[in-house]
N, C-alpha and C positions, 0 to 999 in steps of 0.2 A: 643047755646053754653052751655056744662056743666061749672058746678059750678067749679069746677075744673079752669077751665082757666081762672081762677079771682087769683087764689093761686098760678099760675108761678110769680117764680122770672122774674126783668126785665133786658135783656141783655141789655139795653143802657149802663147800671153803669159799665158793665164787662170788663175784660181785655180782649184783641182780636187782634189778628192779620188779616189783611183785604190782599189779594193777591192785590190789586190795589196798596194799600203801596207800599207793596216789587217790585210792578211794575215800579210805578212813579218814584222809588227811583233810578229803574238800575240793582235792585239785583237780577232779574229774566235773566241772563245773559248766551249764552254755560259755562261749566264751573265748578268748584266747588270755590263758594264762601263761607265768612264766615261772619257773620255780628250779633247786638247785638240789641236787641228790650228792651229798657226800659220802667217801669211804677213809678209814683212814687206819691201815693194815699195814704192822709194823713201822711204822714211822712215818710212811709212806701215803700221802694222801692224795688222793682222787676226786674230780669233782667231773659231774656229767648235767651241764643245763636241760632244760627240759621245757618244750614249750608245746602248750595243750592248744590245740584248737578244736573245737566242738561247736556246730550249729547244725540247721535242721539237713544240710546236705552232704555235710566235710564234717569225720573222725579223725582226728590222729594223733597220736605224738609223736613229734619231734626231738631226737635225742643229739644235743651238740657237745661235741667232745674233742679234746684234743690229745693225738698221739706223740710219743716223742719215742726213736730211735735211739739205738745204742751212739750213736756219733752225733746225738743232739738236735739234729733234724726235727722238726714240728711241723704236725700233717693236722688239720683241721680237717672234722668229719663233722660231716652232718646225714643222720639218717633219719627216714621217715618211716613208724611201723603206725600202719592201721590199725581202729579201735573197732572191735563190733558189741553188739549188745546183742543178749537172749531175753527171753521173759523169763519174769518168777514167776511159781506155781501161787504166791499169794502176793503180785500184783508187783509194779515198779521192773526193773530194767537191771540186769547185770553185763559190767565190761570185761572184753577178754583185748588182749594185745591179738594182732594176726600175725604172726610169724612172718618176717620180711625172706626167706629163701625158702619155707616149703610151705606156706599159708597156713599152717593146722589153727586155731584156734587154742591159745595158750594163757594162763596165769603169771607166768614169769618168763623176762630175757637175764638169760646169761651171760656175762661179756667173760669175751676168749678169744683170743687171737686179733684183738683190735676191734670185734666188733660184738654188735647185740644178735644173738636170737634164741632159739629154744633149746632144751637140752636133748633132743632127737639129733638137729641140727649140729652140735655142736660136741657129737656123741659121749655125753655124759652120763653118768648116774649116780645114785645115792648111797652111803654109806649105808643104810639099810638093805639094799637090795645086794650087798656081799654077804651077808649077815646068815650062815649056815643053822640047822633045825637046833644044837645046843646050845647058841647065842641068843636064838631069841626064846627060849624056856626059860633062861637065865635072868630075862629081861632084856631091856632094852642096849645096844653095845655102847660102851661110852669109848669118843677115842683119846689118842693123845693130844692131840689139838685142840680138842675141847678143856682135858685136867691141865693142859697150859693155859689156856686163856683163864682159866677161874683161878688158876694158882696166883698169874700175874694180876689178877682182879684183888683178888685178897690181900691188902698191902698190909694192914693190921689183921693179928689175931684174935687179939682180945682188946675190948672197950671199954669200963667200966667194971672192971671183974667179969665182963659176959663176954661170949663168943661173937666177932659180928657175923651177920649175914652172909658175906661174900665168904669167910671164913669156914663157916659152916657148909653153905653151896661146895663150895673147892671137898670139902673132907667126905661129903656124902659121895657125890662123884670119882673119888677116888676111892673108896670103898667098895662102889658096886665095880668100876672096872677091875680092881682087884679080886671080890670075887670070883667075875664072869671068867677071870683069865686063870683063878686056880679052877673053877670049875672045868675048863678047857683043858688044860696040862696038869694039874693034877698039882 
């Protein structure tokens, strides 16, 4: 591996739209639908409309979004990525988004740099694939962004004389990164 693939950003943190989403949810329907994907990361929220169009000769979604500049500036985008279907090996139809700059046939757009597409496209990868042979013996790497998100999750510790949930989530996670990283330096 060049040096290089130590210096991608990592899509886990990124904002993304998964077609399995829009699947579970319904919204992959004949039809032209209209539906609202929010994100809302660090205070900060995000909303990308999204409008399905599906019949027997047109796939696509439609993702409308609006950008805004350091100097306040607002740039209305509208882009179009094509929808294709494969066959299951036990019957019925699965959707892939097409990648709108290199066509591959993909599960997820990642938005970066103002716009949607794949993580080839957008030269990404995943905190697993940094993940050297003593990290994953260890189990799986947990990062910091994760034992912050479960920390700030966990607003109570205890509820009734019990642990809650979130509470416990947070301490188990912190225990394995703990390990993993005495395991590492000793």
């Amino acid at each position: 591996m060049s040096n290089n693939y130590y210096k991608r950003l990592e899509a886990d943190y990124l904002k993304k739209i998964e077609i399995w989403y829009l699947k579970s949810n319904g919204w992959l329907q004949p039809g032209i639908d209209h539906h609202f994907l929010s994100w809302n990361k660090n205070g900060e929220r995000s909303d990308v409309g999204i409008r399905i169009i599906i019949n027997h000769n047109t796939k696509f979604v439609e993702l409308l979004y609006t950008l805004v500049d350091l100097d306040g500036k607002k740039t209305n985008i509208d882009t179009q990525v094509m929808l294709v279907t494969t066959k299951c090996n036990f019957g019925g139809k699965r959707y892939w988004f097409k990648c709108p700059d290199c066509l591959r046939r993909i599960g997820v757009l990642y938005y970066r740099n103002g716009y949607f597409s794949c993580r080839h496209c957008q030269y990404l990868t995943y905190v697993s694939k940094k993940v050297n042979g003593v990290e994953k013996i260890t189990g799986r790497i947990v990062s910091d962004k994760e034992v912050e998100a479960l920390r700030l999750k966990a607003k109570r510790t205890v509820y009734n004389g019990k642990a809650t949930k979130n509470h416990t989530r947070y301490m188990t996670k912190l225990l394995r990164q703990r390990r993993t990283m005495k395991a590492l330096y000793g």
